[in-house]
Every structure is written in structure tokens, then in C-alpha cells.
LOBAMAR-300676 format. One line per field, with one value per residue (C-alpha): residue in one letter; z, x, y. Coordinates in Angstrom, 3 decimals. Layout:
% residues N
res	c(a, ...)
z	c(Z, ...)
x	c(X, ...)
y	c(Y, ...)
This chain:
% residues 458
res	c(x, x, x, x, x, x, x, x, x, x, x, x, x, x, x, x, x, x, x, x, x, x, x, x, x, x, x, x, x, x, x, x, x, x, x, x, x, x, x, x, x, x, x, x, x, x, x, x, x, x, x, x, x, x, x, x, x, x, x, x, x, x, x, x, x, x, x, x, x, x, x, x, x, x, x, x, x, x, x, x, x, x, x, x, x, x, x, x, x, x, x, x, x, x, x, x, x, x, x, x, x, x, x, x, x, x, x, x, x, x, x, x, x, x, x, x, x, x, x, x, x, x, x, x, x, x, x, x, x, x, x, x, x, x, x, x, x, x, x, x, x, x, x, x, x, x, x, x, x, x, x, x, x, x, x, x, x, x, x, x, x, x, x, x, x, x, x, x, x, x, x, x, x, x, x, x, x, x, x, x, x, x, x, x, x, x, x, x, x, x, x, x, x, x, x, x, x, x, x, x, x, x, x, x, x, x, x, x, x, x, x, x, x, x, x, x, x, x, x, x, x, x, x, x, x, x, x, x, x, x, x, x, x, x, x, x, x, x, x, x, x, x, x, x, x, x, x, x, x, x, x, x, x, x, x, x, x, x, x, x, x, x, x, x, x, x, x, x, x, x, x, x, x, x, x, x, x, x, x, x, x, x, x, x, x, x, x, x, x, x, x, x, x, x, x, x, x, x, x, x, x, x, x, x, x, x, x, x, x, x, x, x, x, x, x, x, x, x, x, x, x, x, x, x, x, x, x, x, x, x, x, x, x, x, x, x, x, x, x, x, x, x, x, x, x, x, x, x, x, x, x, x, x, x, x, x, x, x, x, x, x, x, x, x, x, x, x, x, x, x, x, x, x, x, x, x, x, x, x, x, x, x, x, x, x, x, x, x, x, x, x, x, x, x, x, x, x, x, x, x, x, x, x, x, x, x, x, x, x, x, x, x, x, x, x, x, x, x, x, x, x, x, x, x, x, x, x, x, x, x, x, x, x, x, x, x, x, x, x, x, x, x, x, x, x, x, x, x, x, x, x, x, x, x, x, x, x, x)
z	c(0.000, 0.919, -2.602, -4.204, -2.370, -2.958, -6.945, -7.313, -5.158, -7.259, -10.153, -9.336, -8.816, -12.297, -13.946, -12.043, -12.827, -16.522, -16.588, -14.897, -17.309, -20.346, -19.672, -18.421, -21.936, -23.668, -22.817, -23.943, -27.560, -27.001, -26.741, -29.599, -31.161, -28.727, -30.181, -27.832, -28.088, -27.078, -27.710, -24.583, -24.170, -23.791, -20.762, -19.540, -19.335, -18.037, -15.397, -14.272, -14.509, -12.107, -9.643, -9.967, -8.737, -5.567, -5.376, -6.152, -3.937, -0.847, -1.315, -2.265, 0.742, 2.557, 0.847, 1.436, 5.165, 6.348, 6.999, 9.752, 11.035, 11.681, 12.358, 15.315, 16.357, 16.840, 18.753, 20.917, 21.667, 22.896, 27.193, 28.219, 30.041, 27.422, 24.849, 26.946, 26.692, 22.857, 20.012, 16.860, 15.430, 18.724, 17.882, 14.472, 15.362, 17.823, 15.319, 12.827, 15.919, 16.046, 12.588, 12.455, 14.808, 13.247, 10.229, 11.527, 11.303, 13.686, 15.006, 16.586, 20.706, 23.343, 22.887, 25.409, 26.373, 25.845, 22.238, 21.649, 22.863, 20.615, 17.278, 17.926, 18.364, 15.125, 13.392, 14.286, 13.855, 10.097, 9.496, 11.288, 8.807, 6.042, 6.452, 6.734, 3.786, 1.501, 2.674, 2.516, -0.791, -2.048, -0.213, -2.020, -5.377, -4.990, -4.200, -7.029, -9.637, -8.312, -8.981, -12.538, -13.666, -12.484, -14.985, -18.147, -20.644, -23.956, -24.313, -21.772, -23.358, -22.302, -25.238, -24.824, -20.769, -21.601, -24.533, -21.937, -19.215, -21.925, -23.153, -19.890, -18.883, -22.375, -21.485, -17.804, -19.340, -21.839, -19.573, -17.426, -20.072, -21.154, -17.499, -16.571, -19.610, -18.613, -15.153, -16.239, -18.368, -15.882, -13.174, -15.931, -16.841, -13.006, -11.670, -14.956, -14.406, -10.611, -11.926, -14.539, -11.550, -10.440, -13.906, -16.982, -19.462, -22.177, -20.338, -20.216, -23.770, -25.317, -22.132, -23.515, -20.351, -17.973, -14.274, -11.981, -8.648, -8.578, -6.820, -4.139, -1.738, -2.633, -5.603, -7.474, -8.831, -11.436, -15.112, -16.657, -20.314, -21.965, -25.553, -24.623, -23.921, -26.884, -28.787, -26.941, -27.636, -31.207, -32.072, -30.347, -32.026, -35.329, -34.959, -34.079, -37.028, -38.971, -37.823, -37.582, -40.641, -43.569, -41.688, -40.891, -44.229, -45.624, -43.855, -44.135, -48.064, -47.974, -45.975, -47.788, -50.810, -51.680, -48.500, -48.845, -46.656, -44.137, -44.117, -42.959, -39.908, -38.524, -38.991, -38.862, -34.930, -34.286, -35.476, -33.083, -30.341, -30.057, -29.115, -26.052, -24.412, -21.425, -21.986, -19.501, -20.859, -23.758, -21.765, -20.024, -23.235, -24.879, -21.292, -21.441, -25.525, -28.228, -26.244, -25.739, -28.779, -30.636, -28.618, -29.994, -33.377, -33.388, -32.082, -34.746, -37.657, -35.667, -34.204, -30.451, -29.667, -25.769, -24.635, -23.408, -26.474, -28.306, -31.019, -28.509, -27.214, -31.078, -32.335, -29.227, -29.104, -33.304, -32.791, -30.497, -32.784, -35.549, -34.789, -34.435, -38.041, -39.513, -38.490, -39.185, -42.577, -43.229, -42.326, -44.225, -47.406, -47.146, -47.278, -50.779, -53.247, -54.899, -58.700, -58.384, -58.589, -61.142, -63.242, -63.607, -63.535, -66.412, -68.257, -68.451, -65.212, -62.828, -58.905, -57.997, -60.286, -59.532, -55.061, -56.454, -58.643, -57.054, -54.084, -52.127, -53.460, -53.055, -49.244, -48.682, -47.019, -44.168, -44.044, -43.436, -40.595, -39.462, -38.937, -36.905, -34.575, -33.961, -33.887, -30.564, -29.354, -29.578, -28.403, -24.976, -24.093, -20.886, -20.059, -22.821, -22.751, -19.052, -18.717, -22.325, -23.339, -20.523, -18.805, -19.841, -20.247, -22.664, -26.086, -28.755, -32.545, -31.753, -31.335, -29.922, -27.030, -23.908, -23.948, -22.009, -22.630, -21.792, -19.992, -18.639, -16.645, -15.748, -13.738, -12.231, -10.653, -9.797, -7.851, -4.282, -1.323, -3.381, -1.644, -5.051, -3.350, -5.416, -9.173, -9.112, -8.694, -10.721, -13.653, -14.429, -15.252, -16.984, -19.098, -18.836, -20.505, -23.461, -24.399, -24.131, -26.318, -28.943, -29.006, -29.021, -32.164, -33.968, -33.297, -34.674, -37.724, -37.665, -37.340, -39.790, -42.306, -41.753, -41.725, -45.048, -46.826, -45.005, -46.472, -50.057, -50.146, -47.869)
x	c(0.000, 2.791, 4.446, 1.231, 0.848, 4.232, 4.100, 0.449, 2.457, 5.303, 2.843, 0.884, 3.944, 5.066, 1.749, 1.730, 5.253, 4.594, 1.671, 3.122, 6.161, 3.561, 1.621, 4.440, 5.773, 2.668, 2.493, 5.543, 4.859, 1.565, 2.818, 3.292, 6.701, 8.388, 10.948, 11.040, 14.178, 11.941, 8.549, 6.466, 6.434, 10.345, 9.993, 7.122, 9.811, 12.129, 10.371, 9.196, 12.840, 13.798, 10.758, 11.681, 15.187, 15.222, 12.108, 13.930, 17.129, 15.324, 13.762, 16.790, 18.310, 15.974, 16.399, 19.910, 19.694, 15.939, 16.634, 19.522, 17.502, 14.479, 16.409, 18.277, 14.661, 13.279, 16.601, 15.886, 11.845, 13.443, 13.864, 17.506, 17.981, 15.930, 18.405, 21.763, 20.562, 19.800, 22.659, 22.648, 20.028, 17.655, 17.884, 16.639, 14.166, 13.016, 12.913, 11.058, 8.352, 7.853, 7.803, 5.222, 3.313, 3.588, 2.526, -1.031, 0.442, 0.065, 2.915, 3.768, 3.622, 1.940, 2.600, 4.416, 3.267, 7.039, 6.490, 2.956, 4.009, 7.163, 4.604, 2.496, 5.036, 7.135, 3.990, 3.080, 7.188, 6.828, 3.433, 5.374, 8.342, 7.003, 4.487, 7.801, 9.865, 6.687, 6.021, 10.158, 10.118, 6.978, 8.442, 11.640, 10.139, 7.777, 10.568, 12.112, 9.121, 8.856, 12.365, 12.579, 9.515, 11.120, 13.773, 11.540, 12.032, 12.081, 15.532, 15.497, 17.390, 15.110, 15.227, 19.065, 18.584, 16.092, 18.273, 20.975, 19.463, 17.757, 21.599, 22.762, 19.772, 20.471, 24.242, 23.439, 21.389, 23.212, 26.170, 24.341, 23.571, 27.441, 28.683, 26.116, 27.269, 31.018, 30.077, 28.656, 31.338, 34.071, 31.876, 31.813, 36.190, 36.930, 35.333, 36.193, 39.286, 39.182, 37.629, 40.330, 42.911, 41.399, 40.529, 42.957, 41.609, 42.603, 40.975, 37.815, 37.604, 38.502, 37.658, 34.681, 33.519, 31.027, 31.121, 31.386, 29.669, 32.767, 34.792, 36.644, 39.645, 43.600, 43.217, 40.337, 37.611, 35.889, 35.993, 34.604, 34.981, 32.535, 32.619, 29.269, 27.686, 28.666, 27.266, 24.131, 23.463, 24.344, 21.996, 18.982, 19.921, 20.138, 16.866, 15.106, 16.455, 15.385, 11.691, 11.600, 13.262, 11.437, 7.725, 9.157, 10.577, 7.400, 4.707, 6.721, 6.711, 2.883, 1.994, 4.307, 3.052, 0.811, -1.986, -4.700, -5.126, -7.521, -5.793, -2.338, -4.438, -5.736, -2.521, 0.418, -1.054, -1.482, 1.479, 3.172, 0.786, 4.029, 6.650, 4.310, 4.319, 6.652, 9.011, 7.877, 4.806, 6.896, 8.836, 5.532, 4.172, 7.349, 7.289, 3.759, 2.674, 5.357, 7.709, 4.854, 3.551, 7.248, 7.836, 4.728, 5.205, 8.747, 7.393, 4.724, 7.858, 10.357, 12.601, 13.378, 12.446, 13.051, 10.310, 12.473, 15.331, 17.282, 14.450, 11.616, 13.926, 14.728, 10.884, 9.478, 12.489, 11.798, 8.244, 8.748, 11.305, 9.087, 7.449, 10.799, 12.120, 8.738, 8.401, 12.289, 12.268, 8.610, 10.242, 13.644, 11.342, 8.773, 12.462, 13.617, 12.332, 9.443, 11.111, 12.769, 9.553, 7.990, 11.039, 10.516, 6.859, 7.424, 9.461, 7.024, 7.989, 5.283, 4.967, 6.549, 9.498, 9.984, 10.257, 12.917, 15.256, 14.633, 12.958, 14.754, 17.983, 17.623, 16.467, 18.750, 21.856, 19.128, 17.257, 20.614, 21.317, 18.121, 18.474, 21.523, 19.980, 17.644, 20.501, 21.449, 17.822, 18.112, 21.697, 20.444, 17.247, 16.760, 13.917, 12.814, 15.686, 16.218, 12.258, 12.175, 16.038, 16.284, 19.635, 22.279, 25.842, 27.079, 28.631, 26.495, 25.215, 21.843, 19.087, 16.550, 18.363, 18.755, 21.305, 22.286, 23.421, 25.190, 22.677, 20.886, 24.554, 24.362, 20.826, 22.298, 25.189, 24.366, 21.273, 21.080, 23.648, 26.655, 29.736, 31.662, 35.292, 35.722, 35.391, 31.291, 29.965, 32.788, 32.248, 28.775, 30.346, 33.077, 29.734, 28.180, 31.441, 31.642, 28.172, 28.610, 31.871, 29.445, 25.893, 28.504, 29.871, 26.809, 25.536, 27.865, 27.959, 24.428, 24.419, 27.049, 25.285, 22.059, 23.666, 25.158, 21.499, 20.053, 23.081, 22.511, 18.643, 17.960)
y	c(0.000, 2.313, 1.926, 2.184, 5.570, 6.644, 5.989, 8.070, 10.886, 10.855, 10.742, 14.041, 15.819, 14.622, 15.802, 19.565, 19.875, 19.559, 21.106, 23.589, 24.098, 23.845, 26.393, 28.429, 27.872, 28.256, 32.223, 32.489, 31.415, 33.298, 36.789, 38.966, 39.118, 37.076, 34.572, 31.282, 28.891, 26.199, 24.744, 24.560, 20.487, 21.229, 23.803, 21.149, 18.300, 20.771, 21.628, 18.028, 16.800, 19.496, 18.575, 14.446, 14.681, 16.256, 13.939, 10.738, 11.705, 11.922, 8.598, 7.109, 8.487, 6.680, 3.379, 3.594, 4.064, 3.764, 0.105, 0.547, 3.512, 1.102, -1.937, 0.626, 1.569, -2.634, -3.254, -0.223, -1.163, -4.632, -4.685, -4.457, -8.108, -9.580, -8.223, -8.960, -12.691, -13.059, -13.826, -13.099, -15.674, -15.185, -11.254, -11.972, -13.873, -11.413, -8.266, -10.453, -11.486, -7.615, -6.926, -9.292, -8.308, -4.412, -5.112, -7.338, -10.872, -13.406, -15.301, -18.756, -18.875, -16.705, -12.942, -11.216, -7.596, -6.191, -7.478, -6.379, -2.983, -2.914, -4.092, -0.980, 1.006, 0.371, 0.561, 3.786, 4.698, 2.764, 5.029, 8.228, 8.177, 6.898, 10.284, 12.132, 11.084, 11.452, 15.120, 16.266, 14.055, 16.225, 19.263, 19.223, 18.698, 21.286, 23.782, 22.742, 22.940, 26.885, 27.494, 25.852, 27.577, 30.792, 30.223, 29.876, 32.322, 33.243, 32.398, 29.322, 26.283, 23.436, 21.681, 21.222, 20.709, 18.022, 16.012, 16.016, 14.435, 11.909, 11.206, 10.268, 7.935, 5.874, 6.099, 4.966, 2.318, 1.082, 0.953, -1.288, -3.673, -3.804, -4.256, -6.873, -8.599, -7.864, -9.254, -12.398, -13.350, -11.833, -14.413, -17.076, -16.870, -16.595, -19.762, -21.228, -20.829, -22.145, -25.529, -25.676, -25.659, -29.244, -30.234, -30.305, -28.229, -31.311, -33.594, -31.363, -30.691, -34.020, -36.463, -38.838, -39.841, -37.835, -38.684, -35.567, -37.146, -40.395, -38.133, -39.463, -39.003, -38.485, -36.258, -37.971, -35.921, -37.923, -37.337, -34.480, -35.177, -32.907, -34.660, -36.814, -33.237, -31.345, -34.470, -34.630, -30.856, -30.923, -33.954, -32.396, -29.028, -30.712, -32.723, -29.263, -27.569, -30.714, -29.815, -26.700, -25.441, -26.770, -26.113, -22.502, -21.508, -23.336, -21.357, -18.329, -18.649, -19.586, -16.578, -13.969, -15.724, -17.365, -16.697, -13.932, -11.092, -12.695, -15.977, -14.361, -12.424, -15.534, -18.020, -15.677, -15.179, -18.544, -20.227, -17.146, -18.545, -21.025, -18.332, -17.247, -21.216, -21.397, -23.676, -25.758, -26.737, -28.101, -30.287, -31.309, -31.863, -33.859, -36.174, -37.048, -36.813, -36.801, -39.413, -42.271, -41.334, -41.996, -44.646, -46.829, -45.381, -47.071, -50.163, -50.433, -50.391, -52.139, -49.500, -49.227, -45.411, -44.393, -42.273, -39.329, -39.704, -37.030, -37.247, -36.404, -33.562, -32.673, -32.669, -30.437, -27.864, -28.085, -27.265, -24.452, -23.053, -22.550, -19.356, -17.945, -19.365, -19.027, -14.902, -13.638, -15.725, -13.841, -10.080, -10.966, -12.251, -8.944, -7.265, -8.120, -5.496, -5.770, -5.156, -8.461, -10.215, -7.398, -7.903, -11.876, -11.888, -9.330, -11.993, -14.473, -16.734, -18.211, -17.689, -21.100, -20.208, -16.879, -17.797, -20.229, -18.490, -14.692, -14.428, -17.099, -16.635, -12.726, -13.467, -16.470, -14.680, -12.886, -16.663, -17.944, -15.326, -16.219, -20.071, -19.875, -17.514, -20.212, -22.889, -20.160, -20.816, -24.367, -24.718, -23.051, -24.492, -26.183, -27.419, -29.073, -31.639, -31.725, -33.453, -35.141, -35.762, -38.921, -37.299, -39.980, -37.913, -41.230, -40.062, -42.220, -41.269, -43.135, -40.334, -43.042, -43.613, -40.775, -38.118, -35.441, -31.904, -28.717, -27.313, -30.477, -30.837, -27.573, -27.330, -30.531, -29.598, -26.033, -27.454, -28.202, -27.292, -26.109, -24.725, -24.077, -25.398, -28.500, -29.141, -30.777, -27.183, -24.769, -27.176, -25.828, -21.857, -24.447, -25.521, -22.156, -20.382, -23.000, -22.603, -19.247, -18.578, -21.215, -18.666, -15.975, -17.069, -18.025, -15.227, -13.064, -14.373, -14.383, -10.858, -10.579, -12.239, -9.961, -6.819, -7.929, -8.261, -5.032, -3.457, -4.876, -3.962, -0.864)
């Protein structure tokens, strides 16, 4: 409720300010043979930027040191001997009894009137400050609305004040998505390279054999031979391409094509339907569906098909790929220029004739780009194969039989009690840094390849 209240505050003071710049602005441009710098949405913006920070700063104040300031306040409402006899887990416990109690919840035992007393009074000290910061925070920014409007004029430079400030948010933010991506790889090389001091890096890259929990005493960790991974990943990868390729290049030529204008409203929507299923429900669906289903098919022809199997990892990740091949091979076909097709309709070729020898091979660098941005997609799904792939880490070419992959070994030995000391937990940001040195390639020359065709036809 109190953020609810805070964000409607912040809000109003957002709307005045503006308004109040506007308007401000507005008689400017209004007067006779006055020449503005500005237009008045510019002073507007000014003027509710000014309002906003002193705003912000006091509340950020306050989430920077509210929390020792209250947590001083609970340890204070606590009785001396009572407090002389807690330590550190009994004084927790304590502050979260009256926090509890504060904020209406019950809690476990018989009450104590020292505590009951100590509730009502942080609530009305939670209620008290939280009154406080919202008037100083509303305070400030009023004060600072009057003294930015007092600055308006003619020749104010708004415009240029407000560009600034919108230069250094996309700066801040931008920096923060290079440095989290600097962090996670900087996280990703260090513990890397920790696991690599128990593991040789030759043995890790060309071991064949996967068996991270024999580790035992004297030295011994197991083997962590990530060849029967790399396989596992690439065979579900390729079956998923083998699906979802042809039905996504297919549909996307049939819509672009050869569908009518109410056809391609109702089924360009639904076959996107796909890209909104969690991922989960795939797996679900693979586990429970597609495997049994697979596994009687192959029984009715002879073949011995495993319920969870590479293929019923490859068909479902292939299936939930399609949207994404079927919608970037649409935009990159609705790309090429229409003359191409004018100029061989115009020499006598037919539809089917002129998608194969123009339009596809006119589109088929961006197409290209396009499938190996879905290879990424496929290379990095989860939990698709960790319910429906059958979790067996044993390098074999059979795609009936259970595999496991990169990330399968990944969620299983980053989960549970990990102290990451000895090589069974570092090896998963081993894993995590190889598949991500693989996306990172593919996707660069993705992206290489794409920027090539925008180049050729923009």
C-alpha cells in the first residue's frame, strides 16, 4: 500500500510539474513578437525533470539508510535483560516477531506484552516516517518545480537541458547492459578458471567420459569429459532444425506468398501462439505426448524409440522453434524489393518459379542469418531436454536412445547445497562459458550475415 501511495504521489507531482512548465511555456509562444528557443512540451519536461530529482534523492536516501535507522529503532523497543541474553540468530528472530506483529500478522507462541508494545510502536514509527519522507520528498520537489519555472524564458534552453538528461539515462542504461554482460562473463572466466585448476583443461575438452559425482579421496575428482555433452546438444539441435526449418521456411513462403489477406491475420497469430508457451509446458508436453507417442510409433515399424530420447527432445524444441524461423524468414522475405519479382513476372515466369530463382535466393543470405539464430535458441534451451532428453551424459550417434546436454549438466550440478570449493559445482560456469563462447559465435555471424542483406537492399 505504501508503494502504491508513494508511486500516485510521485505521479501528481510529475503531472503539475509539466503542466506547470507547459503552460508556463505556452504564454511564452503566445505573446506577440516574442521569439522562444523552445517549444512549450520542452519547458514542460524541463520543469518536471527538475521537480523528480530532488524527489527521487530523498527517497533514495531513505532506501539507502531507512533500513539501519528502523532496524536501530526494533533493537531499541526490545527490554535491556531480554536483549543482553539473545545472540545473533535469537535477535533476528526477535525483530522479525515484532515486525510481524507491526505489520497485523500473527505469530507462533503466546505474545508477550514487551512485544505487543514494541509491534504498535514500530507501526506507528513505520506510518510516522514513512508520512515524513513522503512530505520532505513532495516538499523538495515542490521547491524545485517553483524554482525551474522561475527560470523559463524566452531564451530558456530546455530543449538542450532536456536532450541532456535523456543522453545520460540511455548512457546509464546502456552501460548497465554492457557491465552486466562484462560481469557475467568476468563471473563465468573466473570460476572457470578455478575448476580448470582441479581439472585439466585437455581432459575437459577431449575427455569422452562424464562422471562428476565419482569423486573421491587423494586427488580424485571424477571425469569431466565434456565430448558426450557437446554431442548430446548438437543432435537435439540438429533434430530441431530438422523440424523446424522446412515447416518454418514453408509457412513463411505460404503466408508472404501465396496466402490472402484474411488468411495471414488468422494463422500468422497462431502459429506465433508457439513463441508465447513457457518452456515448460513443452517439456511437459514432450514427457507425457510426443515421447509415448514416438515410442509406440517405433514399435509399430520395428525400431526401439526411448520415450524421453534425443528425437523427442529434437521434435518439441523443433516445434517451439518454428514461430521464431517461420516470423524472421517472413520479415527478411517482405524485405527483398518488390522489382525483383515485377522484373521476372514481367518476363514471363510463374509464382513457384519466380520464389525459387529470385525471391529465395535474393532473401537467402538474411534466411541464413536467421536459422543460426535459432541454432542459438536451440543450443540453450533447458527445459525441454532436461524433462524429455532422458539425462544420460554417454557419447552415442543413436538419437533413440537418452542423452544429455550442456545445460541439462548444468541445472544438475548447480542445484542443491553447493559450496563451489571442489570441481562438481565450478564445472557448471566451466559448461556455462563453453556454451557461451558457442551462441557468441553463432551469433555473430548471424548478425554478420544480416547486416550484409540489409546493407545490399535498404
Amino acid at each position: 500500500m505504501n508503494t502504491l501511495i508513494l508511486a500516485a504521489a510521485l505521479l501528481i507531482l510529475l503531472g503539475v510539474a509539466y503542466q506547470s512548465g507547459w503552460s508556463k511555456g505556452r504564454s511564452l509562444v503566445a505573446a506577440n513578437g516574442v521569439t522562444v528557443h523552445s517549444r512549450p512540451q520542452y519547458h514542460g519536461a524541463y520543469v518536471a525533470l527538475w521537480a523528480m530529482i530532488p524527489a527521487l534523492v530523498v527517497l533514495a536516501l531513505w532506501g539507502l539508510f531507512g533500513g539501519g535507522i528502523r532496524h536501530d529503532y526494533i533493537v531499541s523497543l526490545i527490554p535491556v535483560d531480554i536483549l543482553t541474553a539473545l545472540d545473533q540468530s535469537g535477535l533476528n528472530l526477535t525483530i522479525g516477531r515484532i515486525e510481524a506483529l507491526a505489520s497485523g500478522y500473527g505469530v507462533v507462541g503466546e505474545v508477550q506484552p514487551w512485544e505487543q508494545a514494541a509491534g504498535d510502536a514500530l507501526r506507528s514509527f513505520q506510518f510516522l516516517t514513512f508520512a515524513a519522507v513522503l512530505i520532505l520528498a513532495l516538499v523538495s520537489g515542490a521547491g524545485a518545480l517553483f524554482y525551474a519555472r522561475s527560470r523559463i524564458t524566452a531564451r530558456q534552453r530546455s530543449r538542450n537541458a532536456v536532450e541532456r538528461v535523456v543522453g545520460v539515462v540511455l548512457l546509464i542504461c546502456s552501460a548497465v547492459a554492457i557491465l552486466t554482460t562484462v560481469g557475467i562473463v568476468a563471473s563465468l572466466v573466473t570460476e572457470a578458471l578455478r575448476f580448470f585448476s582441479f581439472i585439466n583443461p585437455l581432459d575437459f575438452f577431449f575427455g569422452t567420459v562424464w562422471a562428476p559425482n565419482n569423486a573421491g579421496t587423494g586427488g580424485h575428482y571424477g571425469q569431466y569429459g565434456l565430448l558426450p555433452l557437446l554431442a548430446g546438444t548438437l543432435m537435439i539441435t540438429a533434430i530441431a532444425m530438422l523440424v523446424a526449418v522446412p515447416v518454418g521456411l514453408m509457412s513463411a513462403i505460404y503466408l508472404n506468398q501465396y496466402a490472402d489477406r484474411r488468411v495471414r491475420g488468422v494463422a500468422k497469430p497462431l502459429i506465433e501462439i508457439l513463441a508465447g508457451i513457457p518452456t515448460i509446458v513443452f517439456g511437459f508436453f514432450a514427457l507425457v505426448t510426443i515421447g509415448p507417442f514416438l515410442r509406440d510409433a517405433g514399435a509399430a515399424i520395428g525400431l526401439d524409440i526411448k520415450a524421453t530420447s534425443a528425437l523427442t527432445a529434437g521434435v518439441v524444441m523443433g516445434i517451439m522453434i518454428i514461430p521464431f524461423v517461420s516470423s524472421l524468414s517472413d520479415d527478411i522475405l517482405n524485405q527483398v524489393p518488390k522489382t525483383l519479382r515485377d522484373g521476372a513476372y514481367g518476363l514471363g515466369a510463374t509464382q513457384s518459379e519466380t520464389i525459387r530463382n529470385v525471391l529465395l535466393p535474393a532473401a537467402l543470405p538474411g534466411i541464413v542469418g536467421a536459422f543460426l539464430l535459432a541454432v542459438s535458441r536451440a543450443i540453450g534451451e533447458t527445459m525441454i531436454v532436461v524433462l524429455a532428453a532422458g539425462n544420460s551424459p554417454v557419447l552415442r550417434g543413436n538419437p533413440f536412445e537418452p542423452v544429455s546436454t550442456i545445460t541439462v549438466s548444468i541445472v544438475n550440478q548447480l542445484t542443491g547445497d553447493t559450496d563451489f570449493t571442489g570441481p562438481q559445482s565450478l564445472v557448471g560456469f566451466a559448461l556455462g562459458l563453453t556454451l557461451f563462447v558457442i551462441t557468441l559465435c553463432l551469433n555473430i555471424f548471424a548478425l554478420f550475415i544480416v547486416r550484409r542483406f540489409r546493407e545490399q537492399y535498404e
